[in-house]
C-alpha positions in Angstrom: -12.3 24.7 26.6 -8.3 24.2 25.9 -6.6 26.2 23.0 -4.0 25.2 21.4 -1.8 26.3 18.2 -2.8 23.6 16.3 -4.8 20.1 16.3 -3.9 17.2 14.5 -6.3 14.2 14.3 -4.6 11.0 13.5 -1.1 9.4 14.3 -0.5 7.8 11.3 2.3 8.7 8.8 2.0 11.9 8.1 0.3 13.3 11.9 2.7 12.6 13.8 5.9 14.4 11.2 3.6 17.7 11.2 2.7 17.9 15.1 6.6 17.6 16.1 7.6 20.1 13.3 5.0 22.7 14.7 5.8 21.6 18.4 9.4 22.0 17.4 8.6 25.7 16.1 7.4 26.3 19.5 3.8 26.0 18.9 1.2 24.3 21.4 0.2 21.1 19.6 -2.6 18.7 20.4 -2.1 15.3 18.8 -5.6 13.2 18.4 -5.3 9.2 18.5 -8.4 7.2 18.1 -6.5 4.2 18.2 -2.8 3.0 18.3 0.3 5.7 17.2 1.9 4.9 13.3 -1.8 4.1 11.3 -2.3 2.0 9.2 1.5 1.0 8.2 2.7 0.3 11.5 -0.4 -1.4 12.7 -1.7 -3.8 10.3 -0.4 -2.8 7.2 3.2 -2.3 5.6 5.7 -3.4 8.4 4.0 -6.2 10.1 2.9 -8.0 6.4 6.5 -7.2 5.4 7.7 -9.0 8.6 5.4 -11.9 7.6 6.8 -11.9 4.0 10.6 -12.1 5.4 9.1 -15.5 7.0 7.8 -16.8 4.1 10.3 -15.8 2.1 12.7 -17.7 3.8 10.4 -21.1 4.2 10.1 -20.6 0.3 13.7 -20.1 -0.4 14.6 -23.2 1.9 12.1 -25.3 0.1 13.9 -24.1 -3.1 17.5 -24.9 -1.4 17.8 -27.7 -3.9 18.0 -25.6 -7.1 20.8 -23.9 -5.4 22.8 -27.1 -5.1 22.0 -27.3 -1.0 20.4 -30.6 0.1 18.2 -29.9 3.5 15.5 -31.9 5.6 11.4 -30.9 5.7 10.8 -27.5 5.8 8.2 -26.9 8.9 6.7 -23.0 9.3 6.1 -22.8 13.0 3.1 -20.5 12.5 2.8 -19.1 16.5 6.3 -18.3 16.4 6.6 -16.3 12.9 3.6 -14.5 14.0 5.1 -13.5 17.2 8.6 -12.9 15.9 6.3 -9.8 13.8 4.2 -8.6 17.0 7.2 -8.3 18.8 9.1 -6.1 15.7 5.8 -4.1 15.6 5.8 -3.6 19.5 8.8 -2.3 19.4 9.1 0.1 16.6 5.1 1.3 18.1 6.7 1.9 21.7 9.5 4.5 20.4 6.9 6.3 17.8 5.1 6.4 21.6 8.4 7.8 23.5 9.4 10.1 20.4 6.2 11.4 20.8 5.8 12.0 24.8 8.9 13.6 24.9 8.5 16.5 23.0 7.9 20.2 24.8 4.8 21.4 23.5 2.9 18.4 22.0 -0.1 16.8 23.9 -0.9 13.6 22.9 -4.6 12.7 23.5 -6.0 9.0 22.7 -9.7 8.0 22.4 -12.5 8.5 19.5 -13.1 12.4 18.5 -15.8 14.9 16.3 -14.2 17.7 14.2 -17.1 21.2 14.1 -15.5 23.7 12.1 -16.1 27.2 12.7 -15.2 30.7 11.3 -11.7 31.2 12.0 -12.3 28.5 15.3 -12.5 24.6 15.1 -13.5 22.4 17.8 -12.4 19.0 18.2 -14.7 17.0 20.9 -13.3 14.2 22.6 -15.2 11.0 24.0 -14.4 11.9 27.3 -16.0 15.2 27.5 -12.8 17.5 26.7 -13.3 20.4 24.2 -10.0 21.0 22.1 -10.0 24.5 20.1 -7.6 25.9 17.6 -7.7 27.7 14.3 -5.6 25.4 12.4 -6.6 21.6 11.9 -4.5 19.1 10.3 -5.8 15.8 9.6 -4.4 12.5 9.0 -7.3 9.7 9.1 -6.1 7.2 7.0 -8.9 4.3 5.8 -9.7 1.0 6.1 -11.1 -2.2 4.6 -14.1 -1.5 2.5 -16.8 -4.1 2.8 -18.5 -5.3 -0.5 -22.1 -5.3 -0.5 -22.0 -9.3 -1.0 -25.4 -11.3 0.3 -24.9 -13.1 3.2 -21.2 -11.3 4.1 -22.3 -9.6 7.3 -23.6 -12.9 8.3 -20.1 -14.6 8.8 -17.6 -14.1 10.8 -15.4 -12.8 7.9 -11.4 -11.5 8.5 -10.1 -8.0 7.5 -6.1 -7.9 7.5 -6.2 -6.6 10.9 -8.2 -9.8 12.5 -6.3 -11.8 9.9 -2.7 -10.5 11.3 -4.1 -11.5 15.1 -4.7 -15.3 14.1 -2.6 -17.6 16.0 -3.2 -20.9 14.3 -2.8 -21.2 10.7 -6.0 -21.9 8.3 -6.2 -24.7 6.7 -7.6 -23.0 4.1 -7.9 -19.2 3.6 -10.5 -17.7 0.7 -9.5 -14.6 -0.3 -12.3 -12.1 -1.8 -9.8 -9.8 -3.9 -6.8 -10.1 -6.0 -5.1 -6.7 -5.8 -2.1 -5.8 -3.5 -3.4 -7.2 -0.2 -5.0 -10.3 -1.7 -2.2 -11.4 -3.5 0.2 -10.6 -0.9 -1.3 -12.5 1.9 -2.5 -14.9 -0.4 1.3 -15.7 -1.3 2.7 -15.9 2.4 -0.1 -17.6 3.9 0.5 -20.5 1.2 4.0 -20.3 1.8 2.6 -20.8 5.6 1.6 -24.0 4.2 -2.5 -22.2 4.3 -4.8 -23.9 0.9 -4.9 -20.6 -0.8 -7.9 -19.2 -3.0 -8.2 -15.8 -4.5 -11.3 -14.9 -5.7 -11.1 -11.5 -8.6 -9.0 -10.3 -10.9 -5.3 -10.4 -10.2 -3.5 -7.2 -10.1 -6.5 -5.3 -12.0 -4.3 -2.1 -12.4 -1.9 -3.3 -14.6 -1.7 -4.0 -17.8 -2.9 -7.7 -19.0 0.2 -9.3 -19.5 1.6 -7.6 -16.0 -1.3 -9.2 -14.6 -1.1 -12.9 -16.6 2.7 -12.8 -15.4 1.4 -12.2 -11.7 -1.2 -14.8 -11.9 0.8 -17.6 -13.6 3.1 -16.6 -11.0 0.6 -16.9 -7.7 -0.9 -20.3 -9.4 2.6 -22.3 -9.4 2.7 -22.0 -6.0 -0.6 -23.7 -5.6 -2.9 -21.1 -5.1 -6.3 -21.0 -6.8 -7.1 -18.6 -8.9 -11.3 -17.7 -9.9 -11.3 -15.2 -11.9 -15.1 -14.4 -10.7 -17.0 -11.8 -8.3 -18.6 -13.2 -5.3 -22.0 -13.3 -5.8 -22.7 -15.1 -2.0 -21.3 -15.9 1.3 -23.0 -18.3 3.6 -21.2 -20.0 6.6 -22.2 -23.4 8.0 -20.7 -25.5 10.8 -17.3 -23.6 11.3 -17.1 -23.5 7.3 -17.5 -20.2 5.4 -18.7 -21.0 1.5 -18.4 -17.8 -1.4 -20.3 -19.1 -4.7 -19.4 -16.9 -7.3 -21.0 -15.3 -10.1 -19.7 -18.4 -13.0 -21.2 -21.0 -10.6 -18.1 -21.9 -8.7 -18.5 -22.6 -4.9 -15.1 -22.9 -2.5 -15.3 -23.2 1.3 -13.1 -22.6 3.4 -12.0 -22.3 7.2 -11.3 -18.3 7.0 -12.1 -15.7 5.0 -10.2 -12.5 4.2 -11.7 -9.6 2.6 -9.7 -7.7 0.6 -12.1 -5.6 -2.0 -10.4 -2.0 -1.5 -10.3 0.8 1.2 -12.8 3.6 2.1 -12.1 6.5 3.6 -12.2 7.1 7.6 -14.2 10.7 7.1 -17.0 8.8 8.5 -15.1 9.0 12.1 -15.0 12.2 13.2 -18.8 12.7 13.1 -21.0 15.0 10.4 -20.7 18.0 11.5 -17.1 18.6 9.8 -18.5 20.7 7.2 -15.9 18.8 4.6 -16.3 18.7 1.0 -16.0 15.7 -0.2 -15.6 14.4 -3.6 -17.9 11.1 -4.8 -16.0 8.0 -3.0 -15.6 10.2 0.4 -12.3 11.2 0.0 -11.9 15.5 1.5 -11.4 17.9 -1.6 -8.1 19.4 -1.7 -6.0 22.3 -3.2 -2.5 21.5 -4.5 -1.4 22.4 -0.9 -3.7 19.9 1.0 -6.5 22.4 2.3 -9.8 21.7 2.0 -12.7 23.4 1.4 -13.1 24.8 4.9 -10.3 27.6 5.6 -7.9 26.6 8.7 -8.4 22.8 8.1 -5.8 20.4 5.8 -6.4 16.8 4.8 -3.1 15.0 4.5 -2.6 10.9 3.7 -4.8 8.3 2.3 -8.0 10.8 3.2 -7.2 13.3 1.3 -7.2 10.9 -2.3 -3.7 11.6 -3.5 -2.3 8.6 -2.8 -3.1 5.5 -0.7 0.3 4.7 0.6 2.8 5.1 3.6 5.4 7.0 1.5 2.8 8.9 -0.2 1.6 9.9 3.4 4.5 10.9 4.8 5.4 12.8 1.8 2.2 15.1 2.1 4.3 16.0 5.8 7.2 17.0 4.1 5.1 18.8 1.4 3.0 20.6 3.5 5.4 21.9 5.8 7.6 23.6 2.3 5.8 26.2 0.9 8.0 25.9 -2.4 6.5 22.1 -3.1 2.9 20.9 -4.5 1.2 17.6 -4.5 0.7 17.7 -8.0 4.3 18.1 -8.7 4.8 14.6 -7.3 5.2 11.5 -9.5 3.7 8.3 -7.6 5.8 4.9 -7.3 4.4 1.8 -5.5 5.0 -1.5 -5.2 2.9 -4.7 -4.9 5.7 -6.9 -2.6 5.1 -10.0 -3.5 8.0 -12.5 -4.1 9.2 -11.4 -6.8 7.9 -7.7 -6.2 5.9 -6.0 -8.6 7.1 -2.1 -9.0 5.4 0.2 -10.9 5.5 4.3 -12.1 4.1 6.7 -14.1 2.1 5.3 -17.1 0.9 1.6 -18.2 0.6 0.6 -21.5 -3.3 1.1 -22.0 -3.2 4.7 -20.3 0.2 5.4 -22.9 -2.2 4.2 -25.9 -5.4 6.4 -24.8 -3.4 9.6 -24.0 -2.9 10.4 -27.6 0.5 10.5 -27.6 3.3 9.3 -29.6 4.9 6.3 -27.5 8.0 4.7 -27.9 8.5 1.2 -25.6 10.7 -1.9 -24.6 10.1 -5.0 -22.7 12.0 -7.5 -21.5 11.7 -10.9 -20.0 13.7 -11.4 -16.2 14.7 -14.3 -17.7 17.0 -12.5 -20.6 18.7 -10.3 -17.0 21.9 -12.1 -16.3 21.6 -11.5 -12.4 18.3 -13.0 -12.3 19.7 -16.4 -14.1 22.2 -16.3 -11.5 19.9 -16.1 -9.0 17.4 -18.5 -10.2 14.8 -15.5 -9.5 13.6 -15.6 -13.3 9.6 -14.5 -13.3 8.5 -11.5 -14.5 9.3 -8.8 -17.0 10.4 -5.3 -17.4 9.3 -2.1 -19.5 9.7 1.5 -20.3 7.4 3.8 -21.9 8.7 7.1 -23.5 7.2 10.0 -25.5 8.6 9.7 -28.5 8.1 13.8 -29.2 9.9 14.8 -25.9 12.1 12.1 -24.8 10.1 12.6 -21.8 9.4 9.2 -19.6 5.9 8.2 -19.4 6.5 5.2 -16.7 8.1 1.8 -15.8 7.4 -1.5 -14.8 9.3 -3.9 -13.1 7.7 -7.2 -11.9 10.5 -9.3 -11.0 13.8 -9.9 -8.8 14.3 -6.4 -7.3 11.0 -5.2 -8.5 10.1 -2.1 -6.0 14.1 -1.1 -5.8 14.2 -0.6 -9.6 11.1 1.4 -10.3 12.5 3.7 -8.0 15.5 4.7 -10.5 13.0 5.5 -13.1 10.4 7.3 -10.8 13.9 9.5 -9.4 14.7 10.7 -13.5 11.1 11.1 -13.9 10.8 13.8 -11.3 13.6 14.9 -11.9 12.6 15.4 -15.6 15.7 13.8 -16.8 15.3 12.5 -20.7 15.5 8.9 -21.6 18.9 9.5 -23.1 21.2 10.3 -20.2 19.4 7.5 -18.4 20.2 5.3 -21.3 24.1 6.7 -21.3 24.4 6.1 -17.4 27.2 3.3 -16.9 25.2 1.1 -15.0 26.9 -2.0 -12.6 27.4 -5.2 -13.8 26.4 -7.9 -13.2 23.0 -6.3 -11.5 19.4 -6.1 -12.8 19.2 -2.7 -13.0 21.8 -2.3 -15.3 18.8 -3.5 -17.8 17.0 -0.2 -17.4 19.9 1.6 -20.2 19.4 -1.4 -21.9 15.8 -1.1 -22.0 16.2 2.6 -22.9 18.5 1.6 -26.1 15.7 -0.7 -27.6 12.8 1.1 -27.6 10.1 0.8 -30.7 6.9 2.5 -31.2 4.1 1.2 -29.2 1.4 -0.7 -31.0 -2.3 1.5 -31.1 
């Protein structure tokens, strides 16, 4: 049996933040890793798609070099080398997470599978190779992963998540892609950019509101990729070739298939013995200071239900460790990064209309945004929703050039409670797309019911 201060299960974003604070208090600190330091985002998830996007950005942009006025040759992607180019970023940035780590007094890092059994006062953590870690304070950070659909015949093929899918090393032909929200249309995008035939099977972008998510599918379908607006009723596989029919009799086959029909909740692996409440999808019950039901043990990141994103994970670190901050004091941004972005806060149109409120709005097309001409980067809109009682914001959208940059202005005067007016008298920069956000506060009209 080995004591120690505290425990922390998971490397991910928030983890490894609260082990070095409590190391750096002076605390002995064990630091549990079933797999590889920096979760989910470091792994196979924000940083290495972002590196791919960069990639296909640019083949996109060269392709496009002739709107700009610049004549060049056939664009080729060489596929090995943009994947490598991203392996090596990720390697690297992984490696000093690893050093940071290592070096500091106090913090034990221990890799390999582990069981949580919580106790009265005393937790154990049991490791898969026979070590028994005890401490009366357990922090955990055990992020999730793809969800599988329960689709006949899926468990039969030999089906991709976005981790096998960032390990390829030859480019698809063609690449089916069960699910339309942020991971399907984002790999869907690059991997056509890639030069991949690209077909997304679901709704596109079914969070937002129904012209956010028109402009997002027009968007995806001028580049070439097909769009079925369908569930997957079947998945069958046949000489090398994988074949979804879906629920309005469509059929499409393909070489790969990527599944990308949500995220469940890793409570599953650290065995059933945790004691844990959890709530109906898996996610561990919290309080608005990230403990669960079980005194001595905290839930923080995409476990926990309170967001399902790095910055949203890291965050819980930072709120966790200040006792003068709560969860539900925060006010969630995110971003879908396609190209152009998709950034969105606070409220959409159809949650405005059912809250009962009175709402004021304004909506513009990127193509009225002077920058955005000049940049021939004219797809998408943006909007504002206010209460027309309170002045108060209610949320943004910004799907467009700049995208996830911009809803971050709005998200930054919504927490900090700032009213629509001084956000509408700021002298804003010209000529840059967010100098649009005054102008969309100085238009606003009441929201149709």
């Amino acid at each position: 049996m080995e004591r120690f201060d505290a425990i922390v299960i998971g490397a991910g974003q928030a983890g490894p933040s609260v082990a070095g604070q409590l190391a750096g208090d002076g605390q002995r600190v064990a630091l549990v890793e079933f797999e590889q330091v920096g979760g989910t985002c470091l792994n196979h998830g924000c940083r290495p798609t972002k590196a791919l996007r960069a990639s296909a950005v640019a083949a996109h942009r060269a392709r496009r070099a002739g709107d700009y006025g610049i004549r060049t040759g056939p664009v080729r992607v060489d596929f090995p080398a943009v994947m490598q180019r991203m392996h090596s970023m990720i390697d690297e940035m992984r490696s000093g997470l690893l050093d940071w780590l290592e070096s500091l007094p106090g913090l034990e890092l221990v890799s390999g599978q582990a069981t949580l059994q919580t106790g009265d006062g005393e937790h154990r953590v049991l490791t898969d190779d026979g070590r028994e870690l005890v401490s009366p304070r357990i922090y955990l950070d055990l992020g999730a992963r793809a969800a599988t659909p329960p689709i006949p015949g899926l468990d039969a093929v030999n089906f991709l998540t976005e981790v096998e899918l960032l390990q390829l090393t030859e480019l698809p032909e063609d690449l089916i892609i069960i699910g339309g929200s942020y991971i399907g249309c984002e790999f869907g995008q690059m991997f056509a950019r890639f030069g991949s035939r690209v077909t997304i099977i679901g709704a596109i972008a079914p969070r937002e509101d129904p012209d956010v998510s028109s402009a997002v599918a027009e968007m995806l379908s001028s580049e070439g990729i097909r769009l079925i607006p369908s569930h997957a009723d079947e998945v069958s596989e046949n000489e090398g070739r994988i074949t979804v029919r879906c629920q309005d009799g469509t059929s499409v086959s393909g070489e790969q298939l990527l599944v990308a029909a949500g995220r469940r909740p890793n409570t599953d692996l650290i065995g059933n013995e945790h004691g844990l409440e959890v709530d109906e999808h898996g996610y561990l019950r919290i309080d608005d200071r990230y403990a669960t039901s079980v005194p001595g043990v905290w839930a923080l990141g995409d476990i926990n239900g309170h967001g399902a994103f790095t910055h949203t994970a890291y965050q819980d670190s930072q709120i966790l460790l200040d006792p003068d901050r709560s969860v539900a004091a925060r006010i969630t941004a995110y971003a879908m990064f396609t190209d152009p972005p998709l950034g969105r806060v606070g409220m959409t149109q159809t949650e405005a209309r059912a809250s009962g409120r009175r709402v004021l709005t304004s909506k513009l097309p990127m193509s009225a945004v002077s920058r955005a001409r000049l940049d021939s980067e004219t797809v998408g809109l943006m909007r504002v929703l206010v209460d027309a009682d309170t002045e108060e914001i209610l949320g943004a959208t910004f799907f467009g050039l700049d995208g996830d940059d911009l809803v971050q202005q709005v998200g930054l005067a919504m927490q900090a409670k700032v009213g629509y007016r001084r956000v509408r008298d700021a002298l804003p920069i010209h000529p840059t797309v967010a100098e649009f956000i005054p102008t969309l506060m100085s238009s606003l009209a009441p929201l149709d019911q």
